[in-house]
C-alpha positions as CSV (number, residue, x, y, z in Angstrom):
1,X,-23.3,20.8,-8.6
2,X,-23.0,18.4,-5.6
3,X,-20.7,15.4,-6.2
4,X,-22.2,12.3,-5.0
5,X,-19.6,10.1,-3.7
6,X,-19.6,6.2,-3.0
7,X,-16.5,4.7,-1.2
8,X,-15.0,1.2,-0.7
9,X,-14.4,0.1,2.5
10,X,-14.9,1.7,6.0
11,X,-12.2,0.5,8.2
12,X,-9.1,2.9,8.7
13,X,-9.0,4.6,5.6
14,X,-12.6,4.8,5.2
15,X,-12.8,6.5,8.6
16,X,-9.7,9.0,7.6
17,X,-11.4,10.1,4.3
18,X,-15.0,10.4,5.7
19,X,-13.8,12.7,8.4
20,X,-12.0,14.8,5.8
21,X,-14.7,14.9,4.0
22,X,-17.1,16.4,6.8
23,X,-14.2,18.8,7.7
24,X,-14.0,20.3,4.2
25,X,-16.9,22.6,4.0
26,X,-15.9,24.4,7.9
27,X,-12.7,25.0,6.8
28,X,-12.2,24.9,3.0
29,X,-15.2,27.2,1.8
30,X,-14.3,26.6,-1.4
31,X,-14.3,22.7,-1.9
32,X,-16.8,21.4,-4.2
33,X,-20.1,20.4,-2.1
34,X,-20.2,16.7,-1.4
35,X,-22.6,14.2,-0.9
36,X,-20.7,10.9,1.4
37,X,-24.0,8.8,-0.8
38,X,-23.1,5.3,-0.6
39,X,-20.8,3.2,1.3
40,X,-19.6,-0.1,-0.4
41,X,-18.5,-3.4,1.8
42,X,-19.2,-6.7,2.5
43,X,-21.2,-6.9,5.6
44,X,-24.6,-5.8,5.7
45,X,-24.5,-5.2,9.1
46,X,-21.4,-3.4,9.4
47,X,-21.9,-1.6,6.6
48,X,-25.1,0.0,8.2
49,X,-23.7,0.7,11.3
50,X,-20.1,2.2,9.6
51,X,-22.3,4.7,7.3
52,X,-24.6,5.8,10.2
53,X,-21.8,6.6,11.6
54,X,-19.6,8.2,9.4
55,X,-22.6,9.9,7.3
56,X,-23.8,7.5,4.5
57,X,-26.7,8.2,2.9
58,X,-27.0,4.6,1.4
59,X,-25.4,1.2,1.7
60,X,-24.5,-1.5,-1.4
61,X,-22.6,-4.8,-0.8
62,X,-21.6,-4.8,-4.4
63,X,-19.1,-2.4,-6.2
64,X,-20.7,-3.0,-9.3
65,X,-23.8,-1.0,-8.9
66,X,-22.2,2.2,-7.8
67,X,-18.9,3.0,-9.5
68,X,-21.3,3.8,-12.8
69,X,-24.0,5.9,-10.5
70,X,-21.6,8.2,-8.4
71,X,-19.2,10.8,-9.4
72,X,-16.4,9.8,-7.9
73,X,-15.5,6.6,-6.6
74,X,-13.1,6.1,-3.8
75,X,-11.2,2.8,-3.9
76,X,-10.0,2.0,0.1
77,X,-10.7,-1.5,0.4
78,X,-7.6,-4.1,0.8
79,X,-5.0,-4.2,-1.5
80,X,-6.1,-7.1,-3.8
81,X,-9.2,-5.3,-4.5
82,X,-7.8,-2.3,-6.0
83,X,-7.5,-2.9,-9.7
84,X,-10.8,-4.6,-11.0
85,X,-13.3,-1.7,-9.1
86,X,-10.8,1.0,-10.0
87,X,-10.3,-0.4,-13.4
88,X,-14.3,-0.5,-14.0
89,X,-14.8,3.3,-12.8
90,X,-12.6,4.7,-14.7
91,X,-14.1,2.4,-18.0
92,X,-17.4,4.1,-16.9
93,X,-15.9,7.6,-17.1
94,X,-16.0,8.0,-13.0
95,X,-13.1,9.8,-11.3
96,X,-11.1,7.4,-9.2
97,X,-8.8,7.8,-6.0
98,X,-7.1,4.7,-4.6
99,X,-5.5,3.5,-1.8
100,X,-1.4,2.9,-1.9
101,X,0.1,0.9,-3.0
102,X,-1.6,1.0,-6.2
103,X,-1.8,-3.0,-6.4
104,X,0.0,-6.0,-5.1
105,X,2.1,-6.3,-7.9
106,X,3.6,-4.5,-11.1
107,X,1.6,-6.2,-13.7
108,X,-2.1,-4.9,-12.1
109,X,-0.4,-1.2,-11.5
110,X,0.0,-0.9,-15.1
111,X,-3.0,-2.2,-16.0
112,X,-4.8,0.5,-13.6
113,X,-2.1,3.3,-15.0
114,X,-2.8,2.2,-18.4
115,X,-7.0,2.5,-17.8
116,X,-6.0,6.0,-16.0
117,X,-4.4,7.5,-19.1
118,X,-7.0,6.2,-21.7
119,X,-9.8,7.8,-19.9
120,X,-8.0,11.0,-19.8
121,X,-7.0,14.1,-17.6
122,X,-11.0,15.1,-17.5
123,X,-11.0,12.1,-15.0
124,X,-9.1,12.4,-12.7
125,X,-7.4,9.1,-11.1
126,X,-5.7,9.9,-7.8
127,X,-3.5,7.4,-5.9
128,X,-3.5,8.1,-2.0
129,X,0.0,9.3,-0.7
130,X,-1.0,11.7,1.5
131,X,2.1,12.6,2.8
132,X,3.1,15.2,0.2
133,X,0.0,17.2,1.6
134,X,1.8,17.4,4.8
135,X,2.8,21.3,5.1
136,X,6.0,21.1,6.2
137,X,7.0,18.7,3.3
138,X,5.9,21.2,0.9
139,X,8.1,23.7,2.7
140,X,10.6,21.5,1.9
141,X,9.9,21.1,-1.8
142,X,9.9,24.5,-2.3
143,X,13.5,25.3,-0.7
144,X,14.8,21.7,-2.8
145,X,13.4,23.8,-5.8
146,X,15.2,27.0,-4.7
147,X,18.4,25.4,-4.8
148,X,19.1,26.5,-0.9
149,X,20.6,22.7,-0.7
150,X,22.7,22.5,-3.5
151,X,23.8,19.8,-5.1
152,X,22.1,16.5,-3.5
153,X,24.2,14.1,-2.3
154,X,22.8,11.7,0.0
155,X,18.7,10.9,0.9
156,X,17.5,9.2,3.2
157,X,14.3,7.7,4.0
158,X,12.7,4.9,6.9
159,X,9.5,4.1,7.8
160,X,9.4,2.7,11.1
161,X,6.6,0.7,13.4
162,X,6.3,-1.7,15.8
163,X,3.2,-2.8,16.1
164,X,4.3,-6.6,14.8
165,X,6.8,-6.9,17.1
166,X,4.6,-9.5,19.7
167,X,4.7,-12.8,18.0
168,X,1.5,-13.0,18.9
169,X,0.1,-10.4,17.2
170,X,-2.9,-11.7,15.2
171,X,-2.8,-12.8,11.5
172,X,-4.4,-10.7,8.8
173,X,-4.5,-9.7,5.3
174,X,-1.5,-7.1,5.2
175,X,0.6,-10.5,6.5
176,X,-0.6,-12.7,3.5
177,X,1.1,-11.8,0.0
178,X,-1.8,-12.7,-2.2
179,X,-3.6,-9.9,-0.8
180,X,-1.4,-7.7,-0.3
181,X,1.5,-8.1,-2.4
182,X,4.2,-7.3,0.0
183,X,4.1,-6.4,3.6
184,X,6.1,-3.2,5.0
185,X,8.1,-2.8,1.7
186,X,4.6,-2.3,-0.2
187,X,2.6,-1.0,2.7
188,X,5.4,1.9,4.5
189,X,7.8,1.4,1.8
190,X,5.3,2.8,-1.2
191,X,5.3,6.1,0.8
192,X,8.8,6.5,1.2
193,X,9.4,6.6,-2.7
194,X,6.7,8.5,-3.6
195,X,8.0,11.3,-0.7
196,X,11.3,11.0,-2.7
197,X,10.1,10.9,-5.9
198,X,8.0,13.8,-5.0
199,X,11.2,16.1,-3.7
200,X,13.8,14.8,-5.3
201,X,13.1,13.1,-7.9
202,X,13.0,13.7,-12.0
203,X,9.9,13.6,-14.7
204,X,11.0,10.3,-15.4
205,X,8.7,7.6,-14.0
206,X,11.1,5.6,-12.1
207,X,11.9,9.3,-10.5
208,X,15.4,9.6,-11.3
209,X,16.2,6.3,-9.6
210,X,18.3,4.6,-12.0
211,X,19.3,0.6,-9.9
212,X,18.3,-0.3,-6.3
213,X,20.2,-3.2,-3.8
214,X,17.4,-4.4,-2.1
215,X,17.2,-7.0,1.4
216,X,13.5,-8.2,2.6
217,X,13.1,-10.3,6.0
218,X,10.2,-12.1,7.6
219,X,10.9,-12.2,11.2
220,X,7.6,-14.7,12.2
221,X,6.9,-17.1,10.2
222,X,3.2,-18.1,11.3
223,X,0.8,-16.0,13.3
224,X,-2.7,-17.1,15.1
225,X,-6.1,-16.1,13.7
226,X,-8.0,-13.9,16.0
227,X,-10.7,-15.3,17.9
228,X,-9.6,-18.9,16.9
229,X,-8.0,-20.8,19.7
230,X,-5.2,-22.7,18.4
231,X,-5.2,-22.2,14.7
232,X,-2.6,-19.9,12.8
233,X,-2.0,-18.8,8.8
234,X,1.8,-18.5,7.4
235,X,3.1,-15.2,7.1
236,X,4.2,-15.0,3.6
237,X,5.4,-11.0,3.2
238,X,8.0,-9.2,4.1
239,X,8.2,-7.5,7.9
240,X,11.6,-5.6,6.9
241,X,13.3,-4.2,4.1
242,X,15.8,-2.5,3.5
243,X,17.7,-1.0,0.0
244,X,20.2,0.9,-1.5
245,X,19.6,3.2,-4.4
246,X,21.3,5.1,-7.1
247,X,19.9,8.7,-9.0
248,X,20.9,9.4,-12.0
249,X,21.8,13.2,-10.7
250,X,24.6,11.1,-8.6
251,X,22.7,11.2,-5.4
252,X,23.1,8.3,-3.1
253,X,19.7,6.9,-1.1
254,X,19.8,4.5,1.7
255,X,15.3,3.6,2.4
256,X,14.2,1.3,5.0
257,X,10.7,0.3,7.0
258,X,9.8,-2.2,9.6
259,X,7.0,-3.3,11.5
260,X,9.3,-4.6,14.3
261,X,11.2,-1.6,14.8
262,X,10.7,-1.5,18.7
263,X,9.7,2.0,20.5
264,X,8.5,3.5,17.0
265,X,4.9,3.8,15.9
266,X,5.0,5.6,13.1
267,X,8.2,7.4,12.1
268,X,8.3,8.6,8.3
269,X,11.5,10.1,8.8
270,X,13.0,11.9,5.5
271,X,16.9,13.2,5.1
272,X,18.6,15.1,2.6
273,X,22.3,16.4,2.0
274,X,23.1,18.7,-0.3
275,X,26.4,20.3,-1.2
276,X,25.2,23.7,0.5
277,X,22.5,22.2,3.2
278,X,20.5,19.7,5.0
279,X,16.7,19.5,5.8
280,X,15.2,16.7,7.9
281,X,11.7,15.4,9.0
282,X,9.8,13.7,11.3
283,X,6.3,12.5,10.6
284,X,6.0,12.2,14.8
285,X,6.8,15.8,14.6
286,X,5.0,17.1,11.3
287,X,4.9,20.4,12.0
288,X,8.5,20.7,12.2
289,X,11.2,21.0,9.3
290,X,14.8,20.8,10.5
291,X,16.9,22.7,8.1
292,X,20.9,23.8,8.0
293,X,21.9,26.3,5.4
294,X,25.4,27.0,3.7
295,X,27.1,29.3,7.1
296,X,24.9,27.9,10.0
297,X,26.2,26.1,12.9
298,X,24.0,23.6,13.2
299,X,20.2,22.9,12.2
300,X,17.1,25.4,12.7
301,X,13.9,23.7,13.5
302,X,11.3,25.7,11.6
303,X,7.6,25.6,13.1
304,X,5.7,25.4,9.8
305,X,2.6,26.7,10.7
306,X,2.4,30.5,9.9
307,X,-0.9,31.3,7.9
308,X,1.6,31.8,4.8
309,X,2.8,28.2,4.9
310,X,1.0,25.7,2.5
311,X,-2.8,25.1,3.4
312,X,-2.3,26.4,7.2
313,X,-4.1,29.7,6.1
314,X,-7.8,27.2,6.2
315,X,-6.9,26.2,10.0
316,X,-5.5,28.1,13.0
317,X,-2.9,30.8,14.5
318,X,0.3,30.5,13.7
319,X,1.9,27.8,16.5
320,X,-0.9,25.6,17.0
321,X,-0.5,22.8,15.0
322,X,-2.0,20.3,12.6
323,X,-2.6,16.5,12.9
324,X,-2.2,13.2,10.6
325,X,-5.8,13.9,10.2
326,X,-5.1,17.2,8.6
327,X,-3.2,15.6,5.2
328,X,-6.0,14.0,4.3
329,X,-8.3,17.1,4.3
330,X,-5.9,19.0,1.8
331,X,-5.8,15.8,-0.1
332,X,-9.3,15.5,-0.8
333,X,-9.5,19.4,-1.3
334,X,-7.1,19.1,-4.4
335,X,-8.6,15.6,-5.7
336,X,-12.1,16.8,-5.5
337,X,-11.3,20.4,-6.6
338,X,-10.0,18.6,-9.7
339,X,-13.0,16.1,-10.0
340,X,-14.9,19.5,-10.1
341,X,-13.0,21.3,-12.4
342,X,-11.9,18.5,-14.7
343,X,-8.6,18.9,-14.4
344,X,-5.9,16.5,-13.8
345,X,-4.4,15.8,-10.2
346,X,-1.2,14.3,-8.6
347,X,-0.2,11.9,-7.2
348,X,-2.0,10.2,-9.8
349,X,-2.1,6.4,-10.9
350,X,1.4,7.0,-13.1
351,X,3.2,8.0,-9.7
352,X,1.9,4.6,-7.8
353,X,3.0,3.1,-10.5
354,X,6.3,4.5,-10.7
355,X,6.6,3.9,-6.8
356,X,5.4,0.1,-7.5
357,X,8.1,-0.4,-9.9
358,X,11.1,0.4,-7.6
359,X,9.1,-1.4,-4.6
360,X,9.4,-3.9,-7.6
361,X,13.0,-3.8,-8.2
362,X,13.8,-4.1,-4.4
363,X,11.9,-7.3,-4.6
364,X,13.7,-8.8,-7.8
365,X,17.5,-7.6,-6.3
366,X,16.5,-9.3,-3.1
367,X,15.9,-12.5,-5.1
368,X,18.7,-12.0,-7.9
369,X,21.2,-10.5,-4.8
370,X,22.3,-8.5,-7.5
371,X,21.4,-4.8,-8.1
372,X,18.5,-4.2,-10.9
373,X,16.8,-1.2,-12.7
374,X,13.2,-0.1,-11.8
């Protein structure tokens, strides 16, 4: 059976997940067989070009018609059009994955986690946090699992860009909070605790996390519109934040992100401490895991890329590394594997959730200066 997909959106994300696509049947002979069957935007025009180019069968300007006619819909449109197409998919018994965060704000994340559970494991709803498809962080996972670090003791966690750091940087939607909820606390900071959540955390939804200290800061206030001489929109989400958080295991977790973080463009950096080791990583460097064991001298930087390492056995020798374009392949492998199979899949709509709700709580202890609960 070929799965006939229809996506939302064709930007970034729609370019990251059509190239996966395309790359799965060279190098993951046992993906389902796809058909990319309809792209889904706005723009006529654009739209045509976009699925010529990224290998559209069809075109639709309106959601409506397809999420009912495909088999799996993918939801990678902005952030304030996640829930209502994702929420009508699932209703019609389509297989969803969505872009992170799951919604701009708590309320619509449940309502989509809600719709997710009611239409059952047979339909899979995925939320996008590619990241944990990253080799190296499932290196990781499995030595946290092993025990080789001990008791944990400190994590940490930043997300750091600077491509807001020019005042003049034009305005769009990821700077206006009705779209998109929140700015880098929802946009780098949703990551961040899902990665945690994902190696360190508990079953629990909020992941083990049991009260954040959270600090947000807009740096520019106003920005100008692009190709509009003069005019400029408000800027009305965060460009920093930072927070404090406290597991219930006794671990202590320091997160942070920012778009103005000068000289980085996109470093996912992750830290842990344990009572018998360390491990760090670098998404700049994400072939690398930087570990320290109970007796070593210092850390040993571990190329992760032998064919015995997760997923590197579908790509190349051992030493010739992977790319940010390579999570997303082994994240539409599993998701669609599981569309196939009718089987569940994670990260699913429960873990953005869960992440939304301590994004959540760093927003309510930044108002309240107090610390709060997810």
């Amino acid at each position: 059976m070929t799965l006939e997909v229809g996506v939302l959106g064709y930007r970034f994300m729609g370019k990251a997940h059509a190239n996966a696509m395309a790359r799965l049947p060279m190098f993951f002979p046992d993906a389902p067989e796809i058909e990319r069957s309809v792209l889904v935007g706005r723009d006529e025009d654009a739209l045509t070009e976009a699925a010529a180019r990224l290998g559209f069968a069809s075109i639709s300007t309106d959601w409506v018609e397809v999420v009912d006619d495909v088999d799996v819909f993918y939801n990678l449109g902005p952030n304030h059009v996640h829930r209502e197409p994702s929420v009508a998919a699932l209703e019609a018994g389509t297989p969803v994955f969505c872009e992170k965060p799951l919604a701009p704000t708590l309320e619509e994340a449940g309502v989509m986690a809600e719709t997710a559970r009611a239409a059952g494991d047979d339909v899979p709803a995925g939320c996008a946090f590619n990241y944990r498809f990253v080799p190296a962080i499932r290196y990781a996972k499995r030595l946290l699992e092993d025990g080789d670090l001990g008791e944990l003791r400190h994590v940490r966690g930043r997300y750091l860009q600077d491509w807001l750091v020019d005042p003049d940087a034009p305005w769009s939607w990821r700077n206006d909070a009705e779209l998109a909820g929140s700015g880098a606390l929802g946009d780098l900071g949703a990551h961040t605790v899902d990665l945690l959540r994902f190696l360190v955390g508990s079953d629990d939804l909020a992941g083990g996390i049991e009260r954040v200290s959270g600090h947000l800061q807009t740096f520019v206030d106003e920005r100008p519109v692009e190709d509009d001489d003069g005019e400029t929109r408000p800027v009305t989400v965060d460009d920093a934040y930072s927070a404090h958080l406290e597991f219930e295991n006794g671990a202590m977790g320091t997160i942070e992100a920012s778009r103005f973080a000068t000289g980085h463009k996109n470093d996912h950096t992750i830290e842990i401490h344990g009572s018998n080791g360390s491990l760090r990583f670098s998404l700049e460097r994400l072939n690398e895991l930087e570990v320290l064991r109970e007796g070593d001298r210092g850390y040993e930087t571990i190329l992760v890329t032998d064919e015995n390492d997760p997923y590197v056995d579908h790509w190349w020798p051992p030493g010739h590394v992977l790319g940010w374009e390579h999570t997303f392949v082994h994240e539409n492998y599993e998701f669609l594997s599981a569309v196939a199979n009718g089987h569940a899949f994670e990260p699913n709509f429960d873990d953005g959730l869960a992440a939304q709700q301590v994004l959540d709580a760093i927003e309510r202890s930044d108002d309240r200066g107090e610390w709060v609960s997810p």
